[in-house]
NUKOL-757098 format. One record per residue (C-alpha): residue in three letters; residue number from 1; x, y, z. Coordinates in nm, 2 decimals. Layout:
BEGIN
('ALA', NUM, (X, Y, Z));
...
END
This chain:
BEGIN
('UNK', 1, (10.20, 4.72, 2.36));
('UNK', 2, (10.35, 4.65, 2.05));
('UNK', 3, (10.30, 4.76, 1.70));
('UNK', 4, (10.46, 4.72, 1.37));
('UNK', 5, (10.27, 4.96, 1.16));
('UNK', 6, (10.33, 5.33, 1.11));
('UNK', 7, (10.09, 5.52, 0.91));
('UNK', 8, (10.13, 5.90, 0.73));
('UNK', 9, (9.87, 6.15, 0.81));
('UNK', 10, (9.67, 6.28, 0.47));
('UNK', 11, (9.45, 6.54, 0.66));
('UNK', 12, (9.50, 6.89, 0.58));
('UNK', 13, (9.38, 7.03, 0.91));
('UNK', 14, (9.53, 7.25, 1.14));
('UNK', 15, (9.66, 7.08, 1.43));
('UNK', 16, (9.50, 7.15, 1.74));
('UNK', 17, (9.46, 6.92, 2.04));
('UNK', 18, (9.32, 6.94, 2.39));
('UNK', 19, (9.20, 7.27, 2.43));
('UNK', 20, (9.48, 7.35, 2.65));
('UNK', 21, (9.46, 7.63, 2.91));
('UNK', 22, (9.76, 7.74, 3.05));
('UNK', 23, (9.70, 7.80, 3.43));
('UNK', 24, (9.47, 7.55, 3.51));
('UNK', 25, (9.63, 7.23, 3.40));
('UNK', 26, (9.99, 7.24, 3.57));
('UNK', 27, (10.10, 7.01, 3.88));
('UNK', 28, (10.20, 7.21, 4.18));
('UNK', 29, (10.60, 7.35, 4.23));
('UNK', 30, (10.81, 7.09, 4.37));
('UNK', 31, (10.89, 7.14, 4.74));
('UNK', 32, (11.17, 6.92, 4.73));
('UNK', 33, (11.46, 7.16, 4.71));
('UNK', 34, (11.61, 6.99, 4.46));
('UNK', 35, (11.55, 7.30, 4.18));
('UNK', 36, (11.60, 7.65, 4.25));
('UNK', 37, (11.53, 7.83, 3.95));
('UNK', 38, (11.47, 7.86, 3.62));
('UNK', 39, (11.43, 8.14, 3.40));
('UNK', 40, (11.30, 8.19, 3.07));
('UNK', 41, (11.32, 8.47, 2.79));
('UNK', 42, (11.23, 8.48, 2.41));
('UNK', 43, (11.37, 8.69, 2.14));
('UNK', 44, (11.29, 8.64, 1.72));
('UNK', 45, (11.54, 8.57, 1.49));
('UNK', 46, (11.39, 8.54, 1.13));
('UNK', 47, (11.75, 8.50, 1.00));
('UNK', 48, (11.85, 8.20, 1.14));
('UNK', 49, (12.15, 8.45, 1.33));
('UNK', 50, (12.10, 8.23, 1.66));
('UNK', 51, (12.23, 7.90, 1.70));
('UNK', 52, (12.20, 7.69, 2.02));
('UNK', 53, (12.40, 7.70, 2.28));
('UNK', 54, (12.44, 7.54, 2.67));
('UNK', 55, (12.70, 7.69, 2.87));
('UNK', 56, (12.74, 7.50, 3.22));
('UNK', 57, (12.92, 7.69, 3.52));
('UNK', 58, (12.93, 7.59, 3.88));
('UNK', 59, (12.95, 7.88, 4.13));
('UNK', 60, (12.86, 7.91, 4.54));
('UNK', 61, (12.76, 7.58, 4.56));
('UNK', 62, (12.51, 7.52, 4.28));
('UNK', 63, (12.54, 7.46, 3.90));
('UNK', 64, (12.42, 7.72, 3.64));
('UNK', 65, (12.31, 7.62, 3.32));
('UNK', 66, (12.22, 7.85, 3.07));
('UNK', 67, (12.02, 7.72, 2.75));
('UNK', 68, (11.98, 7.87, 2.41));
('UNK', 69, (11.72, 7.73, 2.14));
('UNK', 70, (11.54, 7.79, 1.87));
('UNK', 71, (11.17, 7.69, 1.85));
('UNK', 72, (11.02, 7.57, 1.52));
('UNK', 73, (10.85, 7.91, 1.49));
('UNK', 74, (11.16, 8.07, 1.50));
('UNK', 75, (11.13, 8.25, 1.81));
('UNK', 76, (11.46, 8.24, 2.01));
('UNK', 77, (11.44, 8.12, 2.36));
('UNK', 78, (11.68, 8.13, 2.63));
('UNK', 79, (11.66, 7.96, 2.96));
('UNK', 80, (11.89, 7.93, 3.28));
('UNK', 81, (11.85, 7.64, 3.52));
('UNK', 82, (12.00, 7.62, 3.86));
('UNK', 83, (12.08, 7.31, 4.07));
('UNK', 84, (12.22, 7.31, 4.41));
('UNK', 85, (12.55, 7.07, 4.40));
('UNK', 86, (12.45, 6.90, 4.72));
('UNK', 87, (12.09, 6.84, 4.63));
('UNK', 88, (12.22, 6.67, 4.28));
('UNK', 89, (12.47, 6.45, 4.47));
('UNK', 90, (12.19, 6.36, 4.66));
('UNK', 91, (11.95, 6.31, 4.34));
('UNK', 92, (12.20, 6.11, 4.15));
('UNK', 93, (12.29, 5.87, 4.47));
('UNK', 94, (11.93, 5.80, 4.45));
('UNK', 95, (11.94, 5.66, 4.10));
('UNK', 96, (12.03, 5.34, 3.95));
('UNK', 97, (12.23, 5.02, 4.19));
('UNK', 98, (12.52, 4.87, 4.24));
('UNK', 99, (12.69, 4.57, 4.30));
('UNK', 100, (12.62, 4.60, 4.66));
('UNK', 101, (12.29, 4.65, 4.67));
('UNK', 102, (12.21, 4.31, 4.50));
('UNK', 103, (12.40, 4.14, 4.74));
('UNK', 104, (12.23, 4.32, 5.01));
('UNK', 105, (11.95, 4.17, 4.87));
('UNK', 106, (12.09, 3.79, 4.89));
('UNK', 107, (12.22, 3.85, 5.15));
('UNK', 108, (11.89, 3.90, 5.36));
('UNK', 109, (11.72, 3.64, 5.16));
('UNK', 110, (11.98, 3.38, 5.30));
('UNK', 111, (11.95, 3.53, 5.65));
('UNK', 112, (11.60, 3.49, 5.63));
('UNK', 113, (11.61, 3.14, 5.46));
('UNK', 114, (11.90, 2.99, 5.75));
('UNK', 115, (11.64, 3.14, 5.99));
('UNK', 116, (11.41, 2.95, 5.87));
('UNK', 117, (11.55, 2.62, 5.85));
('UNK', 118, (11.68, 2.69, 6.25));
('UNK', 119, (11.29, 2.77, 6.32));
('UNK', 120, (11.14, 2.46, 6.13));
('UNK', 121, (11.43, 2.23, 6.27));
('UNK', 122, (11.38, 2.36, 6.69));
('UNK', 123, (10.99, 2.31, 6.68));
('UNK', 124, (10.99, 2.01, 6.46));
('UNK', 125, (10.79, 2.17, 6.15));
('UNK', 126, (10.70, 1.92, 5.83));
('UNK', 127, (10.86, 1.88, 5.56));
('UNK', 128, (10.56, 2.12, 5.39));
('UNK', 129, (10.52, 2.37, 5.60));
('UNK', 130, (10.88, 2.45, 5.61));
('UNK', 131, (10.84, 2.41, 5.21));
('UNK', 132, (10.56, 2.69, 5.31));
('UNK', 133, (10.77, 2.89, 5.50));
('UNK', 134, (11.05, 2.93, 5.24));
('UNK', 135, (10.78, 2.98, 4.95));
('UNK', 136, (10.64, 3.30, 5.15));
('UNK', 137, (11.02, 3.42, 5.22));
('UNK', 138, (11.12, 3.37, 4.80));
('UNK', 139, (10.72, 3.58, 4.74));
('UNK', 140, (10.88, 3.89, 4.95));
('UNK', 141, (11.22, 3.89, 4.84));
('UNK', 142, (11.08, 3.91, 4.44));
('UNK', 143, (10.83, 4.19, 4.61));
('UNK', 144, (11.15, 4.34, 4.79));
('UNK', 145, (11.39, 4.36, 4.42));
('UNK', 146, (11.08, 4.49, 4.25));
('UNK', 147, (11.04, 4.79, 4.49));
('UNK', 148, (11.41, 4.85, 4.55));
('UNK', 149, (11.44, 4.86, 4.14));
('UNK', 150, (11.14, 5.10, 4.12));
('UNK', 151, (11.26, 5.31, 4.36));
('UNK', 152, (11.56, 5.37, 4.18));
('UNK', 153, (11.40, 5.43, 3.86));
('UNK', 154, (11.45, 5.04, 3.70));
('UNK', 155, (11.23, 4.72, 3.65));
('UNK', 156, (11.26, 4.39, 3.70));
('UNK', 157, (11.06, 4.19, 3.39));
('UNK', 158, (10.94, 3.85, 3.49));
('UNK', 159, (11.22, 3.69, 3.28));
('UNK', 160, (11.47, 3.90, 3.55));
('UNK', 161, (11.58, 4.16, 3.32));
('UNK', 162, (11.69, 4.50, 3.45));
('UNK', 163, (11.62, 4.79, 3.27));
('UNK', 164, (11.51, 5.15, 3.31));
('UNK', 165, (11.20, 5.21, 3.37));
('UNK', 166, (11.12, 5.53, 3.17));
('UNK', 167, (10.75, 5.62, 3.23));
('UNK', 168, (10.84, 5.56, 3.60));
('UNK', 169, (11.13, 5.82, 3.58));
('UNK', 170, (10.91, 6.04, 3.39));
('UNK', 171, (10.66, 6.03, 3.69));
('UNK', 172, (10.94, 6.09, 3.95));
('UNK', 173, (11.02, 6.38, 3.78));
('UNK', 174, (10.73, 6.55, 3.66));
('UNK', 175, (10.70, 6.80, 3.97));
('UNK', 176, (11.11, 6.86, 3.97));
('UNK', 177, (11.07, 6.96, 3.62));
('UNK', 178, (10.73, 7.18, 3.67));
('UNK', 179, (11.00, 7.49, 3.78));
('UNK', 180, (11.12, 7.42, 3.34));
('UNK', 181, (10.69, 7.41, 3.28));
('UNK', 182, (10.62, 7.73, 3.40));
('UNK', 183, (10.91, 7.92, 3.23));
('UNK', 184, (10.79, 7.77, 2.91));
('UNK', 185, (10.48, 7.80, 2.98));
('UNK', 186, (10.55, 8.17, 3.08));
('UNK', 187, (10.69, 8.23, 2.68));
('UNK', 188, (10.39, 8.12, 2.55));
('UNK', 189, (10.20, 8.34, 2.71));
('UNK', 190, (10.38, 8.63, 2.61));
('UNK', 191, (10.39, 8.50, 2.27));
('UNK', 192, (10.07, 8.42, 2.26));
('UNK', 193, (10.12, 8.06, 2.16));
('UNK', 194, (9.92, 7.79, 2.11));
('UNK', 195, (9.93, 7.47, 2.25));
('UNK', 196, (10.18, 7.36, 1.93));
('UNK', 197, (10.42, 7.65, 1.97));
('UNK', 198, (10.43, 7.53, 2.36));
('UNK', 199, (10.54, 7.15, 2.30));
('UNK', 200, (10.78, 7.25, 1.98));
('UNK', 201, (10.96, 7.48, 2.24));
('UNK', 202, (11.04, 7.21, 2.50));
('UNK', 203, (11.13, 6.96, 2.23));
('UNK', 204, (11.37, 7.22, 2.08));
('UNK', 205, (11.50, 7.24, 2.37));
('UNK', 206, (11.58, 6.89, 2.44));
('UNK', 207, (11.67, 6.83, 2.09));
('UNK', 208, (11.92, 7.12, 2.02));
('UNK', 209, (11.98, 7.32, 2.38));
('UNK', 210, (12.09, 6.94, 2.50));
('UNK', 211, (12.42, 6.80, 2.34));
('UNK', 212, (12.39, 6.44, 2.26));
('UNK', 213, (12.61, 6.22, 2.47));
('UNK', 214, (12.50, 5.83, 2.55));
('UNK', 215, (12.58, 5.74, 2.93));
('UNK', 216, (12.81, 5.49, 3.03));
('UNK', 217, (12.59, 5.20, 3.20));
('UNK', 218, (12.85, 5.23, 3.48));
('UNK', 219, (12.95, 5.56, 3.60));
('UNK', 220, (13.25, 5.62, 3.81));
('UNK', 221, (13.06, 5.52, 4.19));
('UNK', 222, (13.00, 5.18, 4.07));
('UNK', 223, (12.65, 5.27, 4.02));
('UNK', 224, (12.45, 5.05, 3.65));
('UNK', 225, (12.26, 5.36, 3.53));
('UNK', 226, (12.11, 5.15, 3.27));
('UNK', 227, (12.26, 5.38, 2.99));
('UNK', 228, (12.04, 5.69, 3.13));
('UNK', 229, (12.13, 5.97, 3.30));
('UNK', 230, (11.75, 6.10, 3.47));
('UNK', 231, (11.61, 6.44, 3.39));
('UNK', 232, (11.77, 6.69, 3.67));
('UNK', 233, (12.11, 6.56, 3.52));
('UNK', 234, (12.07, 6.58, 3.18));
('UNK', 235, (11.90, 6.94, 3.20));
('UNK', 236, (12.17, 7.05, 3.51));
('UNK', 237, (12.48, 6.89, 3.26));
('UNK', 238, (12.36, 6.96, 2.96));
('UNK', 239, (12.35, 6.63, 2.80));
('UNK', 240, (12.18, 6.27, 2.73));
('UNK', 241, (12.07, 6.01, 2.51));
('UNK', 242, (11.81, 5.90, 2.34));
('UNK', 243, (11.60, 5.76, 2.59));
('UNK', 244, (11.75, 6.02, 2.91));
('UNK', 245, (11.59, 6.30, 2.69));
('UNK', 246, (11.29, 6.14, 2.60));
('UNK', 247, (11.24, 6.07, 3.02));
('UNK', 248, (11.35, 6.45, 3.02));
('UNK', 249, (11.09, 6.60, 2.77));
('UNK', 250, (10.85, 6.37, 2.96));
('UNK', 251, (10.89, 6.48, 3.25));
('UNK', 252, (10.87, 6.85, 3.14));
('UNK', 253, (10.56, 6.80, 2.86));
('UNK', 254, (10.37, 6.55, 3.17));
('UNK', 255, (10.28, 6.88, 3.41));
('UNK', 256, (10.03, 6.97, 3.16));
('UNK', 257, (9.68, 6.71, 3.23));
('UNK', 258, (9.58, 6.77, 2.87));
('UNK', 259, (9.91, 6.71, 2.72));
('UNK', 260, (9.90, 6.26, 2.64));
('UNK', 261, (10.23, 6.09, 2.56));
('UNK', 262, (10.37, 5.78, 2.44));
('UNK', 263, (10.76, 5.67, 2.47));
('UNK', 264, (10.84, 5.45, 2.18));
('UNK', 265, (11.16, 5.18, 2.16));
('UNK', 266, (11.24, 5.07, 1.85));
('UNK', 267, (11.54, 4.85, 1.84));
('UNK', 268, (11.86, 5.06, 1.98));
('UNK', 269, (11.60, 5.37, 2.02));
('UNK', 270, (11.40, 5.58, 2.20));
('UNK', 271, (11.13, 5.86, 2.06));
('UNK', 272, (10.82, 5.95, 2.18));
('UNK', 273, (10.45, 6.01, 2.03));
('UNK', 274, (10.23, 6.35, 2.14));
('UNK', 275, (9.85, 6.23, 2.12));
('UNK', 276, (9.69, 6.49, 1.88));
('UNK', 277, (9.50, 6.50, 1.54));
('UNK', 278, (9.82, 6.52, 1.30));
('UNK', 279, (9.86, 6.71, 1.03));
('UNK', 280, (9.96, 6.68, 0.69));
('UNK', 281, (10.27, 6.47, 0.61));
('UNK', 282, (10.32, 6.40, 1.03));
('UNK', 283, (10.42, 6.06, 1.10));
('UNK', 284, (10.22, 5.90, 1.36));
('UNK', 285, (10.12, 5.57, 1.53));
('UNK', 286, (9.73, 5.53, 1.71));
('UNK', 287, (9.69, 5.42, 2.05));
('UNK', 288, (9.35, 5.27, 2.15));
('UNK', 289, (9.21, 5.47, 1.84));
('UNK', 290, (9.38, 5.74, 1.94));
('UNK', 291, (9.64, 5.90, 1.69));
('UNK', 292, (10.00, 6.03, 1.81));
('UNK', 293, (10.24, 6.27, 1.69));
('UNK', 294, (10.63, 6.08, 1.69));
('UNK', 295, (10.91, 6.31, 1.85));
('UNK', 296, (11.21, 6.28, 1.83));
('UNK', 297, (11.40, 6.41, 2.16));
('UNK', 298, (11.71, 6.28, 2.06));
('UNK', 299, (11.88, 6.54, 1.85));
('UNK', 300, (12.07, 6.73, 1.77));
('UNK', 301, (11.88, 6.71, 1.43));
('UNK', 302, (11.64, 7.03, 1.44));
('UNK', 303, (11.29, 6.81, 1.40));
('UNK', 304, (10.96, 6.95, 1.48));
('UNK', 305, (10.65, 6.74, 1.62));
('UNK', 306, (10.61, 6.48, 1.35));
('UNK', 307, (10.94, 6.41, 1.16));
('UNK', 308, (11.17, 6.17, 1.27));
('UNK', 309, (11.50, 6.09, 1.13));
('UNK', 310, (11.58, 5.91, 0.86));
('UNK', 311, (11.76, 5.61, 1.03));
('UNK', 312, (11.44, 5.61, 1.31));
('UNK', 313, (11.20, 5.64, 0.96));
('UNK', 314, (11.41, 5.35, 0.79));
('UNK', 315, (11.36, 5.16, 1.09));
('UNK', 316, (11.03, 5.19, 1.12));
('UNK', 317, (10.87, 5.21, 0.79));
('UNK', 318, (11.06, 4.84, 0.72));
('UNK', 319, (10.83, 4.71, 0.93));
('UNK', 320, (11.04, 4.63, 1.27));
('UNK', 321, (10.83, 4.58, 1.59));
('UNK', 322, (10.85, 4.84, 1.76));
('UNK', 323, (10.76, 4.84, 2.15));
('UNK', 324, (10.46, 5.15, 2.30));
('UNK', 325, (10.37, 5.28, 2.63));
('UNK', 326, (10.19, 5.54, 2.76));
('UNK', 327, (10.25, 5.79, 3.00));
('UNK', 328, (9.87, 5.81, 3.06));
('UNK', 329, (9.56, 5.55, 3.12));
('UNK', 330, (9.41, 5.49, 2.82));
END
């Protein structure tokens, strides 16, 4: 869907969405092995005396990353998140293509093609019906590159243009970031927040716990990433873009069912929408009627649920299309 207007909310009311209840709205914990832990804790600091921090240490086979962040209530959260080293090798050599695998590919469209031709040519087929033949062959190869290219988190547009597929990594990920859900979700309940105190602690988190780094579109293996790194990478190395942190805070924000989302792309940028009644001043698109707070995961800019920044606002507010999808059916 795509939208060129962006509208201001003037209401004054408190901004409260979806009657969230804690317990009963999270997916199940991954059984994939592919995270170990994570652990949570909150502190206050009214001064401002905590500043963010990642620290990123590998030890007995798995990678430690410790997170510091501060919400926008000013509660200061800390969070450790453990990856085994052979389970991310694993995770990351699932993830984007390479050279090799497009040729695969062609290569078993031409098999199948010369087979064809060899087939039509021993038992004397027409003209048409080997026409047929090669039509059917051409229908499954396109059906072969578009599952191949979902399965390793990309999509092939009708105009055969590869690019990642965001809400698909997003759903890939949900239950390996459910483990990051709970601990969040376990602050809140100490804390006693709400449902806004929840989502401004995992956007802090990917905002300013997350450094800001824009992946290469080829990493060292030969493998087109697309410019993303996905969501057990970025949180395990402490780093991403734009649109790796908006798949990341997806995929954490996407094990509640109440919680409705929206990644944006506006030209050269990702954010992402929250679908609640906004308050005063928020900036927010609708969606089938339905209004929706922007985010902004990238960072490191400290921005709570409903400012952007000002280049993403410029943009924006000129009037550029901008393109909208949902994470949900609307």
């Amino acid at each position: 869907m795509r939208l060129s207007i962006l509208v201001f909310a003037l209401c004054a009311s408190v901004c409260v969405f979806l009657g969230l209840k804690w317990d009963g709205r999270l997916a199940s914990r991954p059984e994939n092995g592919i995270l170990l832990r994570s652990q949570a804790a909150y502190g206050f600091s009214g001064s401002g005396e905590r500043r963010p921090f990642r620290n990123v240490a590998r030890r007995g086979g798995e990678q430690d990353t410790s997170y510091g962040f501060l919400n926008f209530n000013s509660d200061f959260i800390t969070l450790n998140y453990a990856v085994a080293l052979a389970a991310l090798r694993d995770y990351m050599a699932n993830f984007g293509y390479t050279d090799q695998d497009l040729d695969d590919l062609k290569n078993w469209r031409k098999k199948v093609h010369e087979l064809a031709y060899k087939n039509a040519v021993e038992k004397g087929y027409s003209q048409e019906t080997y026409d047929g033949m090669l039509r059917n062959i051409d229908a499954e190869y396109s059906e072969k590159k578009q599952e191949f290219f979902t399965s390793r988190g990309f999509r092939l547009t009708p105009d055969n243009v590869i690019g990642a597929d965001i809400p698909g990594i997003v759903g890939k990920n949900r239950e390996r970031m459910n483990v990051v859900a709970r601990e969040l979700e376990s602050v809140a309940q100490q804390r006693n927040y709400g449902s806004e105190d929840l989502v401004g602690a995992a956007l802090a988190l990917v905002q300013t716990g997350v450094m800001y780094r824009i992946p290469p579109s080829k990493d060292e293996n030969g493998r087109y990433t697309g410019g993303v790194i996905p969501p057990v990478a970025s949180l395990s190395e402490a780093w991403g873009d734009c649109d790796s942190k908006s798949a990341l805070l997806g995929s954490i924000l996407n094990n509640w069912n109440a919680i409705k989302l929206l990644v944006i792309a506006v030209p050269g940028h990702y954010l992402m929408a929250i679908c609640r009644p906004p308050g005063r001043g928020d900036l927010f698109v609708e969606y089938h009627g339905v209004k929706c707070v922007l985010m902004e995961p990238a960072g490191p800019a400290w921005l709570a649920p409903g400012t952007v920044g000002a280049d993403t606002r410029e943009m924006i507010t000129a009037g550029q299309d901008f393109e909208l999808e949902p994470f949900f059916k609307p």
